[in-house]
C-alpha positions, 0 to 999 in steps of 0.5 A: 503603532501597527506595523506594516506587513513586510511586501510580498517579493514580485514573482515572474517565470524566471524568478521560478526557474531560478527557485526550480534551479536551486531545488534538491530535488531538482536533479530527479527529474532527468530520471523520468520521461518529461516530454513536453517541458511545459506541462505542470503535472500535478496528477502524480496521485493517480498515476506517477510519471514513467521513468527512463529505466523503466522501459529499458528493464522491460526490454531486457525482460522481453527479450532476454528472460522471457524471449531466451531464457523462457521458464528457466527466468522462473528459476532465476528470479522470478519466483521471488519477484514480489517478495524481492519488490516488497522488501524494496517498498518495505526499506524505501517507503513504509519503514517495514523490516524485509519478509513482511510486505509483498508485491501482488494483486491489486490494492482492492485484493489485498485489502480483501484478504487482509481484512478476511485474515484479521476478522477470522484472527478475532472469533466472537468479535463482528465489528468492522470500524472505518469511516464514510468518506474513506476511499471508495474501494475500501468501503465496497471491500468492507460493506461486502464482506460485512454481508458475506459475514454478518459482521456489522460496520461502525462508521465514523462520521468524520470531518471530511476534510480533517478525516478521522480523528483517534478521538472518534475512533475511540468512541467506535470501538467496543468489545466485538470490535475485530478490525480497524480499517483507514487510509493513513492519507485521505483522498479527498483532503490529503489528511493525515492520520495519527497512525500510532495512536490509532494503532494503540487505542486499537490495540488496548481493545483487542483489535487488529489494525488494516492501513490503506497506503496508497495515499502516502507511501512514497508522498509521506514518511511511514514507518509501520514497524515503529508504530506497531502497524498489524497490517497494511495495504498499498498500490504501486503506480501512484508515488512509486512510479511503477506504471497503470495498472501496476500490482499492490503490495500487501504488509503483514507484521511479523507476529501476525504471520503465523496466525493468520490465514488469507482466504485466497489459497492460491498454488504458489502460497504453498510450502513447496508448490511445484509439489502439486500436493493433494492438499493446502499447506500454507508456506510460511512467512509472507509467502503465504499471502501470495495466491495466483502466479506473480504478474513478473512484468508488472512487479519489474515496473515496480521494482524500477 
């Protein structure tokens, strides 16, 4: 005998609202700016909604900090801003231990130096892996220095719905493999990657790994340090709420610091800037990937 499926319970708006009532996220909401009640926002993967503490840190940044304190804000915080944010976003949202992820440029930037870093960390290996239906920014990234360098790209032709599966990227991976680069989330499907496997069949070839974040930090658990991650990069103003146009932030392992060396050699990624010396000298740890001054604005947005 079959049996009948159990009826599905009626729902009307006020069975929502009671769902709604009883949600433990519930209380999250009065954190943020909701204007119009009404308004089902499901874009939050473009840009997150604005908090309420947002634009009051802004305002005492307008008009106590830069509009009275003036350059001595630098002194007073400022210069240690985007590390400051990064070890923020290491703690809360990629599982990363503090002096390994740092707020600063855009996500296309940071993946630009990354993937500059890991290729000039693996001389006589001239092979980039990633797949087609990888977020666009990553593959121009890629296919641009691919052409700077004559390195030659190993595309995965994967599932675009399923995304790229370790199995795949096995099959892509060789003895001049020097980067694996993915999005631990895809754009387009929402799917999820097998970082730590991934990472592993990487490794065991003798390649470095580069993680685009953008998708998941904040949205799904990441925990970079516990799976080995080498390097990865992530933007700000989607899951993290920290407003259009907000600066990325970039993670390096901690082993990989010493080694490798970002292209952009920018004033405040020397040892001692203000210095103003006649020559390179790479500051260490983390901060030796910041390039150009902070964006202070940007980086208190994203720290809220």
């Amino acid at each position: 005998m079959t049996s009948k499926p159990s009826p599905t319970p009626e729902l009307d708006s006020s069975a929502a609202a009671r769902m709604d009532a009883e949600d433990s996220l519930a209380p999250f909401a009065a954190r943020f700016q909701v204007t119009d009640s009404s308004l089902i926002y499901l874009d939050g993967n473009s840009l997150g909604r604005a908090p309420l503490s947002t634009a009051e840190r802004l305002q005492r940044l307008v008009s106590y900090e830069w509009g009275e304190r003036l350059i001595r804000s630098w002194d007073e915080g400022w210069l240690e801003a985007g590390q400051r944010a990064g070890d923020s976003i290491g703690a809360a949202a990629i599982g990363a231990a503090p002096g390994q992820t740092l707020v600063a440029d855009s996500t296309t930037v940071c993946l630009y130096k990354l993937a500059h870093a890991a290729l000039d960390a693996r001389p006589g290996r001239d092979e980039i892996v990633t797949d087609v239906h990888n977020f666009p920014t990553d593959r121009y990234v890629v296919e641009g220095i691919a052409e700077q360098r004559g390195a030659t790209i190993r595309w995965i032709e994967a599932d675009p719905i399923q995304g790229p599966q370790p199995h795949e990227v096995a099959a892509a991976l060789g003895e001049r493999t020097a980067l694996v680069t993915l999005s631990h989330v895809g754009y387009y499907s929402a799917a999820i990657a097998e970082m730590a496997e991934i990472n592993r069949l990487a490794h065991a070839a003798g390649a470095l790994t580069l993680w685009d974040l953008s998708h998941s930090a904040g949205a799904v658990p990441v925990q970079l340090d516990e799976i080995a991650a080498d390097l990865a990069v992530g933007c700000t103003y989607k899951y993290l709420n920290g407003g259009p146009g907000a600066p990325a932030y970039l993670y390096v392992a901690r082993e990989h610091q010493e080694t490798l060396r970002q292209p952009i050699w920018g004033w405040l990624g020397q040892r001692d800037p203000f210095a103003m010396g006649p020559r390179n000298e790479a500051a260490d740890g983390i901060a030796s990937f910041i390039s150009g001054t902070p964006p202070i604005l940007g980086i208190h947005s994203v720290e809220e």
